[in-house]
C-alpha positions in Angstrom: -50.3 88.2 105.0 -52.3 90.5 106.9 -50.7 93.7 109.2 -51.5 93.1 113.1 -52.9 97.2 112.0 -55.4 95.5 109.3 -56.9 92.9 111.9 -56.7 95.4 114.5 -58.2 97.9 113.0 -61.0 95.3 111.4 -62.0 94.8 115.2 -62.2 98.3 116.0 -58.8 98.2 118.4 -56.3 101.2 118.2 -52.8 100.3 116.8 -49.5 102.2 118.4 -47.1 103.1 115.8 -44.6 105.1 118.2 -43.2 101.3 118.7 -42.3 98.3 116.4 -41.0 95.3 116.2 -37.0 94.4 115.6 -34.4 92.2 114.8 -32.6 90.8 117.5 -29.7 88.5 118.0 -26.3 89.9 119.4 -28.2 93.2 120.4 -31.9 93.1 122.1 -33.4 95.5 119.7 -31.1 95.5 116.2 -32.5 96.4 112.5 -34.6 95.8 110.7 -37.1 97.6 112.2 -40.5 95.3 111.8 -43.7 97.9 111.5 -47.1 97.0 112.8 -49.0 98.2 110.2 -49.0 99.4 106.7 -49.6 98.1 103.4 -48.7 93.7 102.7 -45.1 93.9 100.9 -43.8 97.3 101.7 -41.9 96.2 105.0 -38.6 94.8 105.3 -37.5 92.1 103.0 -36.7 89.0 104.9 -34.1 86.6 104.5 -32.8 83.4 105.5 -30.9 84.0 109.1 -32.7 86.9 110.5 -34.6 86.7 113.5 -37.3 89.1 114.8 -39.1 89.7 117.3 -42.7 90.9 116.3 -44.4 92.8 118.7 -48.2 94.6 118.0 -49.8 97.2 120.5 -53.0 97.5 120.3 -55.6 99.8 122.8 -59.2 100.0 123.3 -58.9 103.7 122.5 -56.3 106.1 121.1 -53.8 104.9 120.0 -51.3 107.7 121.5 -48.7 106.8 124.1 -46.8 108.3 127.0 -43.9 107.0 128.6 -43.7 107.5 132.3 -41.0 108.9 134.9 -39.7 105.4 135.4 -38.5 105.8 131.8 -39.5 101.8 130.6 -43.7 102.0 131.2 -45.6 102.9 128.5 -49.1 103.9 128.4 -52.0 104.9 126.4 -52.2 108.5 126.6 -56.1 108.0 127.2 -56.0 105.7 129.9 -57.6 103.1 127.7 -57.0 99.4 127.9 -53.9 97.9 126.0 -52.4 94.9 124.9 -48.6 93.8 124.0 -48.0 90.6 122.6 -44.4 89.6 121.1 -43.1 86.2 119.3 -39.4 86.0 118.2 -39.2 84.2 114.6 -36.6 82.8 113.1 -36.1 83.0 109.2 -34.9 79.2 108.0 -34.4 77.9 104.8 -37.5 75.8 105.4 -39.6 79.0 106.3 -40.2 80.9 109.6 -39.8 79.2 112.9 -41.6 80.8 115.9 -38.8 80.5 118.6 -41.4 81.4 121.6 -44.2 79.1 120.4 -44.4 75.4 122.5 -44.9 73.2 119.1 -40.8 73.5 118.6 -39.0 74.0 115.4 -40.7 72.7 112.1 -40.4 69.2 111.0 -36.1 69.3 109.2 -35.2 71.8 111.5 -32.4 70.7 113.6 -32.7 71.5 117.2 -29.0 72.3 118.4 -27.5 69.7 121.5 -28.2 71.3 125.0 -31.3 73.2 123.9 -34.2 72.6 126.2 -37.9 72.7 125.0 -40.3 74.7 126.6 -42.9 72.1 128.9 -46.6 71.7 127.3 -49.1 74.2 128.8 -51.7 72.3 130.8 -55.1 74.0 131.7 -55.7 72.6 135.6 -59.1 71.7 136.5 -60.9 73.7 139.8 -61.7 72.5 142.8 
């Protein structure tokens, strides 16, 4: 599988490495930490149970960053136009399940009682 750097990079985007992904479950951000970029098989190994939030930056520009004084915003230290996108995925026996996509859990998953699925996106006509 390709790096969010190597299609990135392919489209001529920058790619911030000051942040990556993580694991998360009893903590927001936990380890493993989930890079970005770098070469196919040389990031964490996954295993059945983890789940991780993957989470690519990319900027029409350089890809340096500065944080500012309200100590959460981060932007592109050229003033170029960026992009954040994040999915949490779940490691199953059955193979990865994107938690935050709308399809739901692949087919043998069980779906624990009380959980609610996200509604359908609809695109709404004008006018």
């Amino acid at each position: 599988m390709r790096s969010s750097a190597a299609r990135g990079r392919r489209r001529e985007y920058g790619i911030v490495e000051d942040y990556v992904g993580h694991g998360i479950g009893s903590e927001m951000h936990m380890d493993p930490p989930v890079p970005n970029y770098g070469r196919p098989g040389r990031g964490p190994v996954l295993a059945e149970g983890m789940a991780l939030a993957i989470e690519p930056l990319l900027v029409l520009g350089s890809p340096n960053t500065r944080l500012l004084d309200d100590g959460w915003t981060v932007v592109s230290e050229d003033g170029g136009w960026s992009a954040h996108f994040e999915h949490t995925v779940a490691i199953t026996p059955d193979g990865p399940w994107v938690l935050t996509a709308f399809t739901g859990p692949p087919a043998g998953v069980p779906v624990p009682t009380g959980t609610v699925r996200a509604p359908a996106l609809h695109r709404h006509a004008a006018g």
